[in-house]
N, C-alpha and C positions, 0 to 999 in steps of 0.2 A: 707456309707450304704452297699454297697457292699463286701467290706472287715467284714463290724458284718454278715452277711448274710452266707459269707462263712464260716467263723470261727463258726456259731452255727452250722450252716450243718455238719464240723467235730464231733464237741461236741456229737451232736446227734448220730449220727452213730456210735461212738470207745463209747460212755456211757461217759464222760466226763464232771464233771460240767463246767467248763469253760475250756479256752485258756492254760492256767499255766500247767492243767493236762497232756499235748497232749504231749505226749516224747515218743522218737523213738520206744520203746519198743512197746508203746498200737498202734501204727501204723502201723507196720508191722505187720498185721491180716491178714492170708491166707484168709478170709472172703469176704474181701475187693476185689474186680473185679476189672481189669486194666481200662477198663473203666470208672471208678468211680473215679481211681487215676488221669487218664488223663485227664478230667472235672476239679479236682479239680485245677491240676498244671497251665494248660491253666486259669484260674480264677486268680491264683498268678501271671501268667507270666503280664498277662494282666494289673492286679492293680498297678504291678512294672513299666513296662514303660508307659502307662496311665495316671498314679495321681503320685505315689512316685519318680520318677523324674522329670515331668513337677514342682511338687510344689517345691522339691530341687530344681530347676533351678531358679525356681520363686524366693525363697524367697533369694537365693545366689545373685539374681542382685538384691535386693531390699537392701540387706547390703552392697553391692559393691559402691549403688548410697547412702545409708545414711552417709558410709566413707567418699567417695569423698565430699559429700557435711558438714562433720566436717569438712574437711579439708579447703573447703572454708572459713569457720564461722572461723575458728583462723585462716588464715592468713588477712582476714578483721579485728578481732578482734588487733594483732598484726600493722596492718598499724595505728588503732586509736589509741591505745596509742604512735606510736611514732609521731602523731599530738599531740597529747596532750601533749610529752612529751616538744618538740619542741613550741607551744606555752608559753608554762610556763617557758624555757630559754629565748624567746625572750624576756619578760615581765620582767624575773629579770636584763637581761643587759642591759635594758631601766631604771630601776631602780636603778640600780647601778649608770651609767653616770648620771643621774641626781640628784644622793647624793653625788656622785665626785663632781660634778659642784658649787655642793650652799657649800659643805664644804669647798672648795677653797678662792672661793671669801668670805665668811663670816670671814675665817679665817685671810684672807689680810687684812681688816678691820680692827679686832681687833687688829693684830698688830701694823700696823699704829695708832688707836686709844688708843693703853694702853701705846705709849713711853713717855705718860706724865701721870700726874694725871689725872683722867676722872672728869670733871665738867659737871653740869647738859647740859651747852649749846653744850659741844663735846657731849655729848651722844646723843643730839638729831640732831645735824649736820653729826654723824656715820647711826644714822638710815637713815635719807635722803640719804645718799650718797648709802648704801645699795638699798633703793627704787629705785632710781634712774638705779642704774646699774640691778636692776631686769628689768626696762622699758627698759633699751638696748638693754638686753641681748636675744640672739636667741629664747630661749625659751617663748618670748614674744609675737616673730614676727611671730611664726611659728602657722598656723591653721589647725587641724582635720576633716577632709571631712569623714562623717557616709550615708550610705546608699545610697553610689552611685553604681552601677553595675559594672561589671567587663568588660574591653575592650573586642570588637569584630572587628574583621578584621583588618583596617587599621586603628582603634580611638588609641590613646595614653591617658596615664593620665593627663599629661599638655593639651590636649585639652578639656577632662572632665572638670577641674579644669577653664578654661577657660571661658568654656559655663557656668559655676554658678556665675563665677562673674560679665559678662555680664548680666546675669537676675539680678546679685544685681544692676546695674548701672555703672558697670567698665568699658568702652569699651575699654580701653587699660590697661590691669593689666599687671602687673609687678609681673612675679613668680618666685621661684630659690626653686633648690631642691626637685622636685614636683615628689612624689613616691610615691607607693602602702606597709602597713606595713604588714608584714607576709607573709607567705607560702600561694598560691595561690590553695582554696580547694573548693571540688564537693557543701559543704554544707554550705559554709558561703561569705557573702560578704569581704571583707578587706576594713580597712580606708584608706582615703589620705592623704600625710601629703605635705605641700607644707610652703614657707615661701616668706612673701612679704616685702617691705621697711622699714615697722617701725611699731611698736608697734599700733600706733593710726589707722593706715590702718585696723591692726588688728582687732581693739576694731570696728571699723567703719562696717566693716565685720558683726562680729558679732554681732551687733546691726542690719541691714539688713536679718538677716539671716531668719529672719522669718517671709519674704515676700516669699521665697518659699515655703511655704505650703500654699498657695493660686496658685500657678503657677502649670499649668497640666505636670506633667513628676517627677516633683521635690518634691512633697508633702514630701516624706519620708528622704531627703536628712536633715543634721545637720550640723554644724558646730559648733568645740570649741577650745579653745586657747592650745595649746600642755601642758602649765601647769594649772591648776583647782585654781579658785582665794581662795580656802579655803586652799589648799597647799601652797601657798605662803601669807595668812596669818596665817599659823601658824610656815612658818618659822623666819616670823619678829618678831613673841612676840619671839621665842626664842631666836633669837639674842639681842632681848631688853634684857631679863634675864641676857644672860649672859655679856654684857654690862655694867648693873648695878652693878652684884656680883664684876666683875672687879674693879669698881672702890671703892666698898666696902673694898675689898683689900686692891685696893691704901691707901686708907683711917686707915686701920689698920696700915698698913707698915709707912704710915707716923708720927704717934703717939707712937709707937716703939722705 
């Protein structure tokens, strides 16, 4: 307001319609009293460090702190995707060994099974033998602990693990391999994976398991078998396919 105030005072006085006119020329009026000039310049000198540099000042730290503070937002932005990046490799070399694993053994199988002609009674003494070494095998014995909390002070996760199988009725469990899966983060809990005697301990487990959700501390806690029983049957119908094509084979080869 101060600054239109002075600028129509010129206007007024040199005859000026606005700001744009006012050059050197129509200022230099013998008319004009030094007085007059000197009010005027004190009015400038004033608005200059007054307003036109306090507000430069101002608005220079307000872009100084909106930098800094991009600068914070990508390199947060930068840390989540290499969580994210890093989950999604764990998951696939979880996925991998475990299509290494069933392709191995499926294939032992067959070949043991195809060094003769397959009859209906080997096809179905290959599938057993298949089930069977699924019920062995680690991936059987091994159970998934969801929604337990992360260690504080001196807890361990074999103790965590401990204390749920005590509420199932265990009072002496028997654990092996008992770890936390992933990269330990601000915003998410991690599973457990731990692995006990045998299969049936397993299944035993998880049939108990959901007595804690009645127990105070544990409502939110889950448990599940490290492989999903709709994964492993859909890997036995495949192995039955390819079984039978096999001995469809045979079958061709021997009429040949």
């Amino acid at each position: 307001r101060v600054t239109k105030l002075l600028i129509n005072d010129l206007c007024k006085v040199y005859g000026a319609e606005d700001s744009t006119n006012l050059g050197p020329d129509m200022l230099n009026k013998s008319s004009i009293v030094k007085a007059q000039m000197a009010e005027w310049l004190f009015s400038a000198v004033y608005l200059h460090d007054h307003c036109s540099i306090p507000l430069m000042s101002k608005a220079r730290s307000k872009l100084e702190d909106l930098q800094e503070q991009k600068c914070e937002d990508q390199k947060e932005i930068i840390s989540l995707q290499k969580q994210v990046i890093c989950k999604k490799y764990e998951k696939l070399q979880q996925e991998s060994k475990t299509v290494k694993t069933e392709l191995k053994s499926y294939c032992s199988a067959l070949q043991q099974s195809c060094s003769s002609a397959l009859s209906p009674k080997k096809i179905a003494a290959a599938v057993q033998k298949i089930t069977k070494e699924d019920d062995r095998s680690i991936g059987s014995k091994e159970v998934i602990v969801f929604g337990v909390p992360e260690e504080q002070g001196s807890e361990t996760v074999a103790s965590k693990v401990t204390g749920i199988l005590e509420q199932l009725g265990d009072q002496k469990p028997y654990i092996a391999d008992c770890r936390r899966l992933g990269q330990q983060t601000d915003y998410a809990v991690r599973p457990i994976k731990f692995r006990v005697k045998s299969s049936d301990i397993a299944s035993e487990l998880l049939r108990k398991a959901k007595r804690l959700r009645e127990i105070e501390g544990y409502e939110t806690v889950y448990l599940s078998l490290n492989r999903s029983p709709e994964e492993i049957r859909i890997a036995r119908q495949k192995l039955v396919s390819k079984l039978k094509l096999k001995r469809s084979q045979f079958r061709e080869s021997d009429f040949s």
